[in-house]
N, C-alpha and C positions, 0 to 999 in steps of 0.2 A: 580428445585424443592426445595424447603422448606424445610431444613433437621433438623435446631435446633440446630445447631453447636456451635452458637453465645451465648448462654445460655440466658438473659434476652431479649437480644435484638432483637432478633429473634421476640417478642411476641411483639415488638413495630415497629412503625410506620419509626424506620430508620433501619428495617430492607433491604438489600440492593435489594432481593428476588423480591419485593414488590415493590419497585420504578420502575424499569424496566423488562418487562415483555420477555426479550432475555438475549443471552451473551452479555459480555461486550466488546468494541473495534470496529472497523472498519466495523468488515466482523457481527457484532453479528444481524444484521436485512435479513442474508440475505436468500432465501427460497428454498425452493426445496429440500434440502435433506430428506431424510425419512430415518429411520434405518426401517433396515429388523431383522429378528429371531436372529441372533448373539449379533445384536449390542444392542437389546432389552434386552436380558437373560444377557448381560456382565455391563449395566450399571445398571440393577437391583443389581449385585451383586455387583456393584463399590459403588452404595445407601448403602445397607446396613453395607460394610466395611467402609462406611468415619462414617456413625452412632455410628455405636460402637467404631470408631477406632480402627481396627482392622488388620493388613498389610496382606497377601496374605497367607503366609506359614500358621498362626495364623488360618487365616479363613478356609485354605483346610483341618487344622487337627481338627476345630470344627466340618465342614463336616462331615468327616468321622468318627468321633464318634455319629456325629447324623443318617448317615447312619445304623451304626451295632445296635442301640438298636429299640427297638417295637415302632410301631407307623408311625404315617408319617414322613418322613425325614425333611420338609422343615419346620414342627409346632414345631420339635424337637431342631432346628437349632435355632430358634427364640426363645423358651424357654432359651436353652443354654445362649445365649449368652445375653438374660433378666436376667438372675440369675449368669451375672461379678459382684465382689464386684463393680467394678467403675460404672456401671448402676446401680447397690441397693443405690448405697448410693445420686447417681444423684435423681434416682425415690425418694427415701425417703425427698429429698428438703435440703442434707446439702450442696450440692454443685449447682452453678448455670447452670454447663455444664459438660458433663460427661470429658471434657479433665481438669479443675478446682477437679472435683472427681478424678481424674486419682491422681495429685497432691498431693493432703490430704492424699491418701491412701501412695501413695510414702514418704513422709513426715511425717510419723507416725499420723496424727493426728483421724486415725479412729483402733475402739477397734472392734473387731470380738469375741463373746461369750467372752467380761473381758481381751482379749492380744491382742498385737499389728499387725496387720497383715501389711505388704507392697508391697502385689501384689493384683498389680489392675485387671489380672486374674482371681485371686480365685474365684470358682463355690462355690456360699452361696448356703446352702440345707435349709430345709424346717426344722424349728424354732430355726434357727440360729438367735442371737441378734447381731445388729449390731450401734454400739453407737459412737460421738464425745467424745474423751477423754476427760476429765475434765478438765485443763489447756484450753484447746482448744475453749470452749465453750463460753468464753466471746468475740471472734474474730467477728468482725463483720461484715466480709464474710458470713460466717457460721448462722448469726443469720440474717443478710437482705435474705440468701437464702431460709431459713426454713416461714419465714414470708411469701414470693413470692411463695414457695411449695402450701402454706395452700390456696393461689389463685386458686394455676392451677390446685391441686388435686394429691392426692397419688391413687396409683394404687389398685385396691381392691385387691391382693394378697400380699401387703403390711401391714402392722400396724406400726403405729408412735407413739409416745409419743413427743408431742413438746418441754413439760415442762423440760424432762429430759434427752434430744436430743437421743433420742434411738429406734431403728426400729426392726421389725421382720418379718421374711421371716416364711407369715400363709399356705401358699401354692403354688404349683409349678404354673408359670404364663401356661395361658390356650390361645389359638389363640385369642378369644374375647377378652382378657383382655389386649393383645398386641396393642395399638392404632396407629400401624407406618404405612404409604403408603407404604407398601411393599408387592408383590405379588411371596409368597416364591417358589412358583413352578419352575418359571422360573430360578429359580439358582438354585434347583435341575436337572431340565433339561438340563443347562447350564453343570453341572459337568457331569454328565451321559451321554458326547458323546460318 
C-alpha cells in the first residue's frame, strides 16, 4: 500500500508502489496466503506507525491517552497523532516528507508561537503559530516544498501564510478532515484483547 513516505516521490510516476503491483524478490508473486483477524488488526497498526513514524512504546502511550479522554478512541488516536509538530509542519507544505519535518524540527529550523521548539513530538493545540525561522527561509528545500504544498493542498484545519512561511493550527483535525487509508477500529480492537 501507498503510504507517502517518499515525500515528492511518491506523487510521481517512479513511485516504486506503482510499478509493481506485489512484494519485491523471488517468492513476491506468490498466492494463496490470506491474513485472517490478527494479521489484518496488526498490519493496520504497523500502516499507521511507519506513517507517522512512530516506534511501538511511542504509539502504546498515544493509545492510551486516547483511550482515557471522551470520544471515540480510534478518531482520538488519529487526531493525536495529526496534531505532531512533525505532521503540522509536513501538512503545512515546509517539509517534503514528514521524516524531512522530523529534521527541521530537530535542527532548529521551526519557531512554535516566536521560540524554538525541537521535538518533533510536541502536541500543537489549537491557535498555536507555527513558523520557518527567518534565516531559514531562503533554503530551498523549504521554498520547492511550500510551492509543491500549494499543489497537493493544506488541510482545512490548517491556515498558511505562504508569503510569510507561517501556519496555524484553526481547529482540532476531525475524522473527515483526516484523508489516510486507515481504518482505526481495527487497532483499537487490536489493543483491547
Amino acid at each position: 500500500m501507498k503510504l507517502f513516505l517518499k515525500g515528492d516521490r511518491c506523487f510521481k510516476e517512479k513511485c516504486a508502489i506503482e510499478r509493481r503491483g506485489y512484494p519485491p524478490g523471488q517468492h513476491g508473486q506468490r498466492r494463496g496466503r490470506r491474513q485472517m483477524g490478527y494479521g489484518i488488526q496488526l498490519r493496520e497498526k504497523q500502516k499507521v506507525k511507519r506513517i507517522y513514524g512512530v516506534l511501538e512504546k511511542q504509539f502504546r502511550s498515544y493509545f492510551k491517552r486516547a483511550e482515557q479522554r471522551k470520544g471515540i478512541t480510534g478518531e482520538t488516536l488519529l487526531s493525536m497523532l495529526e496534531r505532531r509538530l512533525d505532521n503540522v509542519v509536513y501538512s503545512l507544505g515546509f517539509a517534503s516528507s514528514r521524516a524531512q519535518a522530523r529534521q527541521l524540527i530537530r535542527h532548529g529550523h521551526i519557531l512554535l508561537d516566536g521560540r524554538k521548539n525541537t521535538i518533533p513530538s510536541y502536541q500543537v493545540r489549537v491557535e498555536q503559530e507555527i513558523a520557518v525561522k527567518e534565516a531559514s527561509r531562503k533554503n530551498d528545500f523549504i521554498r520547492s516544498s511550500v510551492e509543491t504544498a500549494r499543489g497537493r493542498g493544506i488541510p482545512t484545519w490548517l491556515e498558511l501564510d505562504p508569503d510569510t512561511f507561517t501556519g496555524k493550527v484553526i481547529a482540532l483535525p476531525s475524522r473527515d478532515e483526516i484523508k489516510l487509508p486507515v481504518e482505526e477500529q481495527l487497532i483499537v480492537e487490536l489493543y483491547s484483547r
